[in-house]
N, C-alpha and C positions, 0 to 999 in steps of 0.2 A: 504494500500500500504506500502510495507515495502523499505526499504533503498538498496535493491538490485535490485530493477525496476528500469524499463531505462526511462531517461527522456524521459518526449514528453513535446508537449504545455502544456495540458491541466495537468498535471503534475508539470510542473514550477509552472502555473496558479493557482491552488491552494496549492503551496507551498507561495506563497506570503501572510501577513498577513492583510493586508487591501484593501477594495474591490475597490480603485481608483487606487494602484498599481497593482492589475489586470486587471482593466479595460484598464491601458496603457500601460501594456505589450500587451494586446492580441493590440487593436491598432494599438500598433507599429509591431506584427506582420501580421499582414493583411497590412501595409501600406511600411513595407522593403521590397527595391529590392529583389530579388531573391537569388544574389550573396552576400548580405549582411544580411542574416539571418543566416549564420551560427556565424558570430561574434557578431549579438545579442541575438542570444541562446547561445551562450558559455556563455556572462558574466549574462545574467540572471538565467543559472543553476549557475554557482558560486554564484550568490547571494540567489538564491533556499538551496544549500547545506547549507550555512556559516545560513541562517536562523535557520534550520533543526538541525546544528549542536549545538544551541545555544539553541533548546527548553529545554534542562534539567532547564538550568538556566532561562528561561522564567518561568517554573512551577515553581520552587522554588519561586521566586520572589511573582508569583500568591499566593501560599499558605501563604508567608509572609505578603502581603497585607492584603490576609483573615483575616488572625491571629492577625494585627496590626494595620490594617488601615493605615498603614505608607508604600510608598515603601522607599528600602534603597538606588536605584540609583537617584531615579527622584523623583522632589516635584508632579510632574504633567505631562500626555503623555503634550507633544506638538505637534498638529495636522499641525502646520507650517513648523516643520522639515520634517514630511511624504511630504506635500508639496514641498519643495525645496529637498527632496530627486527626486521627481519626475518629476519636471520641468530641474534637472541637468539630468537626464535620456534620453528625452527629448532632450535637448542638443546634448549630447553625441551621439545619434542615427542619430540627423540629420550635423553631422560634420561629420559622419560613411562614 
């Protein structure tokens, strides 16, 4: 799929990089009103693109790790912050 295809779910859905952030997108799409699915498809393509737009620097990074064993931004993923990335999502959907 290239960068000129139109979102759809299944499209956001696997623009997402970890499989608990898909799991509560799709979720919370089976579980939004009707009238309130297009304002969390908006901010979940924004968060699809800004992903997508950041992979250069994701690979970089990767190949640096390869190469070093060291990353340069983070001692260590923290699986917490995907967490509380998710649980504020979460939130946010149901204040919607």
């Amino acid at each position: 799929m290239n960068s000129t295809d139109p979102w759809t779910v299944d499209r956001i859905a696997h623009a997402l990089p970890h499989p608990e952030a898909r799991h509560e997108f799709l979720r919370l799409v089976h579980l939004t009103p009707i009238g309130d699915l297009p304002g969390l498809l908006a901010r979940y393509t924004q968060a699809a693109e800004e992903l997508i737009a950041n992979l250069p620097h994701a690979r970089a990074l990767a190949a640096q790790v390869r190469a070093t064993g060291k990353d340069p931004d983070l001692d260590e993923v923290d699986e917490e912050i995907v967490r509380k990335w998710i649980a504020r999502g979460r939130a946010q959907s149901s204040a919607a």
